[in-house]
KOLSE-285060 format. One record per residue (C-alpha): residue in one letter; x, y, z. Coordinates in pm, 1 decimal, padded with zeros to 6 digits, always signed. Last residue first. Layout:
# KOLSE-285060
<A <X Y Z>>;
...
# end
This chain:
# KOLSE-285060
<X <+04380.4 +06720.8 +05870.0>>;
<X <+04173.9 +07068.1 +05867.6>>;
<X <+04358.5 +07390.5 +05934.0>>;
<X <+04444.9 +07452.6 +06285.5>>;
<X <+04286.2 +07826.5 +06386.5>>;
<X <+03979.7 +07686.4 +06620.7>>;
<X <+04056.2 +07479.9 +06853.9>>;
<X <+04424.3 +07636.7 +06929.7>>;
<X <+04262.9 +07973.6 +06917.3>>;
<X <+03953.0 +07875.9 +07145.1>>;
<X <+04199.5 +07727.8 +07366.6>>;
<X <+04401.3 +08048.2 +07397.3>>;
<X <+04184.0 +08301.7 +07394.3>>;
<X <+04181.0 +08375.7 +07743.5>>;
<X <+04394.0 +08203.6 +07951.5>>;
<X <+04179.9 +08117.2 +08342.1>>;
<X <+03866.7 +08193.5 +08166.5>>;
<X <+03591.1 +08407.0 +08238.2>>;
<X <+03265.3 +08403.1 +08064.7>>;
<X <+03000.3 +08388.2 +08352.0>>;
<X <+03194.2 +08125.5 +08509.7>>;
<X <+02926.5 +07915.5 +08568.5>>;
<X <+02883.2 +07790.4 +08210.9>>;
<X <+03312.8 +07709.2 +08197.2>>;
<X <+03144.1 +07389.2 +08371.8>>;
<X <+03406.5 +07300.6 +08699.3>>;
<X <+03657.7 +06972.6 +08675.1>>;
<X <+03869.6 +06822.6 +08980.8>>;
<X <+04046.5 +06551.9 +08832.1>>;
<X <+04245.2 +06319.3 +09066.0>>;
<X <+04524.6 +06168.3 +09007.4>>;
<X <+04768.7 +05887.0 +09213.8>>;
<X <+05137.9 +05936.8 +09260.9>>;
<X <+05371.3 +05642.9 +09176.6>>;
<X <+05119.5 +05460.2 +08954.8>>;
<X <+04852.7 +05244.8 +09030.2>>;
<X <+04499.0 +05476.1 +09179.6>>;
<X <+04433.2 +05645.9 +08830.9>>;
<X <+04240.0 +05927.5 +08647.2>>;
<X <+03935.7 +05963.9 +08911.6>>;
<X <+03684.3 +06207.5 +08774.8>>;
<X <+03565.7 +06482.7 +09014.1>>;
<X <+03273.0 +06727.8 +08958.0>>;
<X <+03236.8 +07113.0 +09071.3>>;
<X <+02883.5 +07289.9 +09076.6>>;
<X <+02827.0 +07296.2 +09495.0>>;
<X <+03152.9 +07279.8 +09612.1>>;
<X <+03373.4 +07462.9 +09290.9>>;
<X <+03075.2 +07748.3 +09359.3>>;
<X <+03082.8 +07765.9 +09739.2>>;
<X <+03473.6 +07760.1 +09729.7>>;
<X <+03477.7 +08061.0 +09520.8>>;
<X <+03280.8 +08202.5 +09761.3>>;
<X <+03518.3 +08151.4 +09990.3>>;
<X <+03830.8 +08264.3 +09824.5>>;
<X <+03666.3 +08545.6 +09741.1>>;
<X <+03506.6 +08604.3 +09418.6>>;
<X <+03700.9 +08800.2 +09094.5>>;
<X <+03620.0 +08597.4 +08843.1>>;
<X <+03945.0 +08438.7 +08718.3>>;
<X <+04164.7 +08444.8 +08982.9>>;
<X <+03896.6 +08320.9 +09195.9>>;
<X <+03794.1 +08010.4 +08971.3>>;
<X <+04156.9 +07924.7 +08919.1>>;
<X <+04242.2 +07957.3 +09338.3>>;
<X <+03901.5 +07703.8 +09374.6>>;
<X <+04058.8 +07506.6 +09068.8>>;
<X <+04379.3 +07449.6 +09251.8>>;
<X <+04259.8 +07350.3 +09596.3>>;
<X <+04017.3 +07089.1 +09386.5>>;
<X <+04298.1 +06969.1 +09265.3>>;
<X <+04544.5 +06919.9 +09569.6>>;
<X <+04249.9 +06828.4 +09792.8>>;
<X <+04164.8 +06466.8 +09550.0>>;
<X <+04559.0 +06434.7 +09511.9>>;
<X <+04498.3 +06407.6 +09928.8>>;
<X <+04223.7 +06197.5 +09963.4>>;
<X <+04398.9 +05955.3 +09680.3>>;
<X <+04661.3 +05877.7 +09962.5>>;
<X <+04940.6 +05974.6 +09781.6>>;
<X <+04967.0 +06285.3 +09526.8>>;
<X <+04845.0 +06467.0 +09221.9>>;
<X <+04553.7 +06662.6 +09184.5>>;
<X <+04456.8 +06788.0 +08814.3>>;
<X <+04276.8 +07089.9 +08739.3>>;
<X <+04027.7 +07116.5 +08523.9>>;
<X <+03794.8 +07400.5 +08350.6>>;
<X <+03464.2 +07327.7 +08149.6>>;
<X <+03295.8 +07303.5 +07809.5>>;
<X <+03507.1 +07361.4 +07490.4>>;
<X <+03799.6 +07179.0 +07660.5>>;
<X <+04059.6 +07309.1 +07921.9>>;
<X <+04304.5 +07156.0 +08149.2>>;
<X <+04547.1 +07227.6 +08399.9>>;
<X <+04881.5 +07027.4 +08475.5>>;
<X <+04941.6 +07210.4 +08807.7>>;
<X <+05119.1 +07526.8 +08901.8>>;
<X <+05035.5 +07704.6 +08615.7>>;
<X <+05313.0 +07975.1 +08512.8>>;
<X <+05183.6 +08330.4 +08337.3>>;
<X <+05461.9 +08533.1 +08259.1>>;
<X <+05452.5 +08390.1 +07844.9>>;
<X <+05156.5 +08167.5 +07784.1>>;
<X <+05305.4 +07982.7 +07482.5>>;
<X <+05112.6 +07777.8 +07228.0>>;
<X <+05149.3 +07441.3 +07086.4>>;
<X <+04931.4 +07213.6 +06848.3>>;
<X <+04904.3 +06829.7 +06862.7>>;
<X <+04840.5 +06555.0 +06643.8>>;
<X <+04909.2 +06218.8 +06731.0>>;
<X <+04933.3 +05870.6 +06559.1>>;
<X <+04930.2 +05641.2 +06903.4>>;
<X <+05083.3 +05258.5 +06979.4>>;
<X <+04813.9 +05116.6 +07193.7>>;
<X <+04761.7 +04974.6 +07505.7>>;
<X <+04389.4 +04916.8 +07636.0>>;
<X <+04450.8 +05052.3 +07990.5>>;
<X <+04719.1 +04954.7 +08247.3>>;
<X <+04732.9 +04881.0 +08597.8>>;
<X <+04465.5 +04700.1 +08618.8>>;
<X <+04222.5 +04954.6 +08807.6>>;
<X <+04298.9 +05223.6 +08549.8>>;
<X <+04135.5 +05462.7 +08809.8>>;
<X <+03857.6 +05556.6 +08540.6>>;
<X <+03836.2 +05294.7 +08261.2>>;
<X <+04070.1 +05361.9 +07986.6>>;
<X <+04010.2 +05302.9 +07607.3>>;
<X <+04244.4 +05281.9 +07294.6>>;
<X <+04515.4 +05377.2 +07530.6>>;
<X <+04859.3 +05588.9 +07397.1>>;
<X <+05113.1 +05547.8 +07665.9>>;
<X <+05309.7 +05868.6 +07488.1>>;
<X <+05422.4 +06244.2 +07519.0>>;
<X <+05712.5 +06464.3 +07569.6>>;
<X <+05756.8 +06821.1 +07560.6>>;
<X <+06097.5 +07009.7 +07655.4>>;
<X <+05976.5 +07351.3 +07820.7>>;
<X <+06229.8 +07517.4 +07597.8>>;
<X <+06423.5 +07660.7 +07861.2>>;
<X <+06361.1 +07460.6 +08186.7>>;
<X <+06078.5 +07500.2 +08437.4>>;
<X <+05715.2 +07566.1 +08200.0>>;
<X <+05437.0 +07506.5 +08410.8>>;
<X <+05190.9 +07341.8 +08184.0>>;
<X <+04833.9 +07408.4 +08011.8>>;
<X <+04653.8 +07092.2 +07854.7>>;
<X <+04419.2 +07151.9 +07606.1>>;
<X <+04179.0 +06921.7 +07514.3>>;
<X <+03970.4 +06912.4 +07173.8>>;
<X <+04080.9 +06505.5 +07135.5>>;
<X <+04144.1 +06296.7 +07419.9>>;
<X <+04356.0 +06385.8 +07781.7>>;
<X <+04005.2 +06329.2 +08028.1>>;
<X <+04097.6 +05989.1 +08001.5>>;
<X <+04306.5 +06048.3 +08279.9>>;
<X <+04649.9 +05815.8 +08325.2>>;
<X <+04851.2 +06160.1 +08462.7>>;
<X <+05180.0 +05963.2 +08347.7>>;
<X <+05382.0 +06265.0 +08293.2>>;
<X <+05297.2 +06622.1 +08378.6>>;
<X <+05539.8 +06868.3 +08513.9>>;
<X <+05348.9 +06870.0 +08870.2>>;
<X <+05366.2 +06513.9 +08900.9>>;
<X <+05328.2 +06135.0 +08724.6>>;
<X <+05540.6 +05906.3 +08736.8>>;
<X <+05563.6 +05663.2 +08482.5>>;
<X <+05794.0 +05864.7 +08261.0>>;
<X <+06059.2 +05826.4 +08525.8>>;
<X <+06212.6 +06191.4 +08682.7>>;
<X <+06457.6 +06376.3 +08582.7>>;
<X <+06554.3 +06701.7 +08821.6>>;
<X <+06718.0 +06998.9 +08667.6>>;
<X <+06575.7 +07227.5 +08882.9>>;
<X <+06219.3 +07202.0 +08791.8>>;
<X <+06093.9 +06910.0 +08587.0>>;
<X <+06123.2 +06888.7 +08188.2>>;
<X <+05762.0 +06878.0 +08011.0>>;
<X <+05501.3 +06640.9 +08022.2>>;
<X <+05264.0 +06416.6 +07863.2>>;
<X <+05158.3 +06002.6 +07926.8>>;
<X <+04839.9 +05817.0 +07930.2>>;
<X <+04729.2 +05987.8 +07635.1>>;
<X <+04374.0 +05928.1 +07500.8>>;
<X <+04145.6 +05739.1 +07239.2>>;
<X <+03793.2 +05662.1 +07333.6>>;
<X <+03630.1 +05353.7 +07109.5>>;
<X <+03345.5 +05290.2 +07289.8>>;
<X <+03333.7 +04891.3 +07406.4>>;
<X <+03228.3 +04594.1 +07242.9>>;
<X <+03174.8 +04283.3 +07435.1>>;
<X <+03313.8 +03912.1 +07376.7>>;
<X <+03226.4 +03656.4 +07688.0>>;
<X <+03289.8 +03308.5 +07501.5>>;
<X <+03509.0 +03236.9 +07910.1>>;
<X <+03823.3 +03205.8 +08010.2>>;
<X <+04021.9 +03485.0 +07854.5>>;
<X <+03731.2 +03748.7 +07802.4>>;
<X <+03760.3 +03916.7 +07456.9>>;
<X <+03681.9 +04302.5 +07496.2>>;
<X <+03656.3 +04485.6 +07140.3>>;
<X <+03706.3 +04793.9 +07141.5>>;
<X <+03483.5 +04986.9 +06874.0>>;
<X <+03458.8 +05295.0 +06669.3>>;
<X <+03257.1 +05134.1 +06377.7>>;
<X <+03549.8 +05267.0 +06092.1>>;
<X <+03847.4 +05236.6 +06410.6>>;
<X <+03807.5 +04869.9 +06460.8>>;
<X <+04004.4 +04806.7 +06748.2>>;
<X <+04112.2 +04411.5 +06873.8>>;
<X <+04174.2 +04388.6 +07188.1>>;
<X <+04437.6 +04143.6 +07307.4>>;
<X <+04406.9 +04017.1 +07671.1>>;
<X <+04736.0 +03942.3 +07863.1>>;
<X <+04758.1 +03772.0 +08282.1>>;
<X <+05016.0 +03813.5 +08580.1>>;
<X <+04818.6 +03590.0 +08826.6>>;
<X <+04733.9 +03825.1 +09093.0>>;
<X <+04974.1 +03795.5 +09392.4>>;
<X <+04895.7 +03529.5 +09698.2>>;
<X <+04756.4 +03728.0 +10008.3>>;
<X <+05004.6 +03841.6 +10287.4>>;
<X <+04971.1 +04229.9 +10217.5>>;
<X <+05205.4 +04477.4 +10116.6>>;
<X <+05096.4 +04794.3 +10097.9>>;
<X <+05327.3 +05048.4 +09920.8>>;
<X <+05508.8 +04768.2 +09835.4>>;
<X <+05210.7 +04649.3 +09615.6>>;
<X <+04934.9 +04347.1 +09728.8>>;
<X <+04669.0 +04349.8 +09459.0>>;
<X <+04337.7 +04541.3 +09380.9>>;
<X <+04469.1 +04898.7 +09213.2>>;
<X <+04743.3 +04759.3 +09022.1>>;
<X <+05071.2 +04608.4 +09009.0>>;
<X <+05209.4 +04310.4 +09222.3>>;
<X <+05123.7 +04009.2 +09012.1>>;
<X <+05042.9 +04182.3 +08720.8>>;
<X <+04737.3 +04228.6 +08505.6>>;
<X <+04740.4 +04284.0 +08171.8>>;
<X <+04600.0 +04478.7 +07852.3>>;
<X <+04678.1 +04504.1 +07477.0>>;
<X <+04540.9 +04666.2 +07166.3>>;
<X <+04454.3 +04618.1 +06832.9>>;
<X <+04375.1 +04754.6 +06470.0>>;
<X <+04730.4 +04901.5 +06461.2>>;
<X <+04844.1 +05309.7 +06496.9>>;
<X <+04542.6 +05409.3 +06751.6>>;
<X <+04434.8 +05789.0 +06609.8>>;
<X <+04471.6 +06073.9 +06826.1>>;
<X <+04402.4 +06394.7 +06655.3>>;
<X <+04386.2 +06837.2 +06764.0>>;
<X <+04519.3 +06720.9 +07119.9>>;
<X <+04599.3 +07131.0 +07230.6>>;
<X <+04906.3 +07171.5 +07407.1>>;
<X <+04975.2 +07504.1 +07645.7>>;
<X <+05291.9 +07585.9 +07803.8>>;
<X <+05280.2 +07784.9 +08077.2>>;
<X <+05563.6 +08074.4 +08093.2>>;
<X <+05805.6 +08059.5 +08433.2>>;
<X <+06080.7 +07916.0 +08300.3>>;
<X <+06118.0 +08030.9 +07980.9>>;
<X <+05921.1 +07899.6 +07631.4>>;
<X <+06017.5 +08102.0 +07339.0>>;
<X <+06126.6 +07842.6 +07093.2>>;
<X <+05949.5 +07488.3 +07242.6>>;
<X <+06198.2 +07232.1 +07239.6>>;
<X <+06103.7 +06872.3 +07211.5>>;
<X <+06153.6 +06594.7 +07418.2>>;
<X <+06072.5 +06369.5 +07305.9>>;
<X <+05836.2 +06021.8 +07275.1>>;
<X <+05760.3 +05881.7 +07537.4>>;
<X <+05822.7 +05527.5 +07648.2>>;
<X <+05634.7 +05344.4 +07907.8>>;
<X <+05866.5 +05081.9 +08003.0>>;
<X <+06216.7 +05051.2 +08019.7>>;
<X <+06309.2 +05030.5 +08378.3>>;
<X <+06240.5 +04780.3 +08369.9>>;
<X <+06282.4 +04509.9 +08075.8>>;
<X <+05987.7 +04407.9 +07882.6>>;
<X <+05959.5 +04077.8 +07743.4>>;
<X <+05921.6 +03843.5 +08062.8>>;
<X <+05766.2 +04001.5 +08319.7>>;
<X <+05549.2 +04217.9 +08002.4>>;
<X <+05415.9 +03857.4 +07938.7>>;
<X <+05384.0 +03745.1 +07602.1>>;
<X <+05149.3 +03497.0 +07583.8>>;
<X <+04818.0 +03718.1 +07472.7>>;
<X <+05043.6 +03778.0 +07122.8>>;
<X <+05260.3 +04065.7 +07036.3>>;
<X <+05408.8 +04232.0 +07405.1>>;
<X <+05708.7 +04389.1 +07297.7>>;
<X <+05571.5 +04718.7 +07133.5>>;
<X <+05694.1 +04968.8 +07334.8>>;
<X <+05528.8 +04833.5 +07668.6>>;
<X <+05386.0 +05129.4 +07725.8>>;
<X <+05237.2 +05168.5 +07357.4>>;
<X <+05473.4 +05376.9 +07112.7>>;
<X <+05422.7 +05692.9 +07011.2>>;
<X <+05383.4 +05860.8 +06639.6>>;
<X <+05409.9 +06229.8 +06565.8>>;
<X <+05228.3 +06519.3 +06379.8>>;
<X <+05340.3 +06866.3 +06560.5>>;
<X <+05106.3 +07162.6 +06477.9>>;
<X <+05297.6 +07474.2 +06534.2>>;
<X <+05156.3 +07782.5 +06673.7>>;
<X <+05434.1 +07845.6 +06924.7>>;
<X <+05768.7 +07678.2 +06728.3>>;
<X <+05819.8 +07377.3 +06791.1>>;
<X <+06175.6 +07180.0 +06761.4>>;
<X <+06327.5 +06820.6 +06740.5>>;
<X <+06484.6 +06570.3 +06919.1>>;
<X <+06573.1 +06791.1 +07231.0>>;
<X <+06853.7 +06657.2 +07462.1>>;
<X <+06742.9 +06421.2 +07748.8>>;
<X <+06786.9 +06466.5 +08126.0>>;
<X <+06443.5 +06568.5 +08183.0>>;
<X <+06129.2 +06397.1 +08166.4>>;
<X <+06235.1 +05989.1 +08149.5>>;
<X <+06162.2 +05654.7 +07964.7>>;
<X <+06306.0 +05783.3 +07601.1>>;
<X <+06205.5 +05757.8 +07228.2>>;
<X <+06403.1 +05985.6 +06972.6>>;
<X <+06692.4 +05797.3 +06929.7>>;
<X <+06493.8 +05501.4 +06870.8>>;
<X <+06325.1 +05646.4 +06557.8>>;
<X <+05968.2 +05779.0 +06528.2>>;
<X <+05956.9 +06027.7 +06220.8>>;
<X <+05839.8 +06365.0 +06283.2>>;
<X <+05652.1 +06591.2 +06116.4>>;
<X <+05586.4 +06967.8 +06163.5>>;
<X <+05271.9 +07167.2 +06044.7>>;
<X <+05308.9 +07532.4 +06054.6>>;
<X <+04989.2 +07674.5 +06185.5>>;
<X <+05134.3 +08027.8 +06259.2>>;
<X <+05381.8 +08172.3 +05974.2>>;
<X <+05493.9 +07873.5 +05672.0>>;
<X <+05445.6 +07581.3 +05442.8>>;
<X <+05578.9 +07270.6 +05551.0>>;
<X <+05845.4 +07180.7 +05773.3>>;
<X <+06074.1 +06849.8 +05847.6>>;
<X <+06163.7 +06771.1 +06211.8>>;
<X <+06552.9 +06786.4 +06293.0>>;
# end
């Protein structure tokens, strides 16, 4: 069991990354430690391809095993949370773990190459690595092309690939698929000063989290972002009677809901279907004119078009709300109450 220090609301629990407590699915795994709502949870994840690939010639074909990729690490057991509650987890710190990254392509992975989902009769990509190297004091990425003197540096934007809590019904499902409990959403919007609200299905709720990326591009076109192995700090809360039917999130400026499905058109109507219900819950319009606002003031970010279900984040500025909130308090008090690292 995790360690504790000092004691009430803002308890800070640590946890050491072992084997035992890394594992490829949500559900179907027994708690490795335990959260209590209010508690600030420091961990450490592995990158998605749990540290195997160490040089650019290390190809995850030939040092990673499937299905053993992605690895989160979890679950653990939230006291209080009952099916039914939404669970909500505020990113307080994510910090890359090494001064470098990795990235690939694959031969039949990715947003731009034949996939069994549409196979085509074109040659695969050549299955390729690129090491970035991250230099967290300037804030930088630093993009090396292979065949070329090409060097650029890019923002330094750390984010979660991976988060979730058990499915419904006692079903397990990979940790690269993402869904309606979470998992491998892939959208940068999941950085620092976000909260993420979940359905909670089992007792517990059963949190996991990994696939830290130094960077993503939106859509992860690749198939992977910069891969990193993640420090993380994180802060829990329970919504008790209230469930959210999507992964939903929340910053300091504006309300999201993430679509999940395949084609993209249809994780693109899954969202934005979601956040026009939010935005009438929440201020009392019609379902039309709630419609009218999400249509004329809503944006969209694409989180990825690889993985088993594709995301789409529809996104609407908490300014138009005229100071309603889909679960108020609760981000502000997760922001806000968490003593200083």
């Amino acid at each position: 069991m995790p360690e504790k220090s000092g004691g009430g609301r803002g308890v800070d629990v640590l946890h050491d990354l072992t084997d035992e407590s890394v594992g490829y699915t949500f559900g179907g795994r027994q708690a490795v430690g335990e959260l209590r709502p209010g508690d600030r949870l420091h961990l450490q994840t592995r990158d998605c391809f749990g540290g195997a690939v160490q040089s650019v010639d290390d190809l995850p074909s030939k040092v990673c095993q499937f299905p053993y990729l992605n690895p989160v690490t979890g679950p653990f057991h939230v006291v209080g949370a009952r099916p039914g509650d939404t669970l909500a987890v505020h990113l307080v710190s994510l910090r890359p773990s090494l001064p470098f990254g990795w990235s690939s392509t694959f031969p039949h992975f990715g947003a731009l190459t034949s996939t069994v989902q549409t196979p085509t009769l074109q040659p695969a990509l050549e299955e390729r690595v690129w090491r970035y190297g991250i230099d967290l004091d300037a804030g930088t990425v630093r993009y090396t092309a292979r065949n070329s003197d090409l060097e650029v540096d890019l923002p330094l934007e750390p984010m979660l690939g991976t988060i979730g809590v058990a499915p419904a019904a006692g079903e397990v499902r990979m940790s690269i698929v993402p869904d309606r409990h979470g998992g491998n959403l892939d959208t940068p919007l999941l950085r620092e000063g976000t909260t993420l609200y979940l359905g909670v299905n089992e007792p517990g709720a059963m949190l996991s989290l990994g696939d830290g990326h130094a960077r993503q591009g939106d859509g992860e076109v690749s198939g992977v972002a910069v891969e990193v192995a993640m420090d993380v700090v994180l802060a829990v809360d329970v919504i008790p009677g209230v469930y959210a039917p999507l992964p939903r999130l929340e910053t300091d400026d504006a309300l999201m809901s993430i679509g999940l499905g395949r084609p993209l058109e249809d994780a693109f109507r899954v969202g934005q279907h979601d956040l026009v219900h939010q935005v009438a819950a929440m201020t009392g319009l019609d379902l039309l004119d709630a419609l009218q606002l999400v249509a004329q003031a809503g944006q969209t970010r694409v989180g990825n078009v690889v993985d088993a279900n594709y995301s789409m984040v529809a996104s609407l500025a908490k300014r138009y709300l005229d100071g309603a909130s889909p679960y108020p308090g609760v981000h502000a008090n997760l922001r806000t109450s968490m003593p200083a690292l």
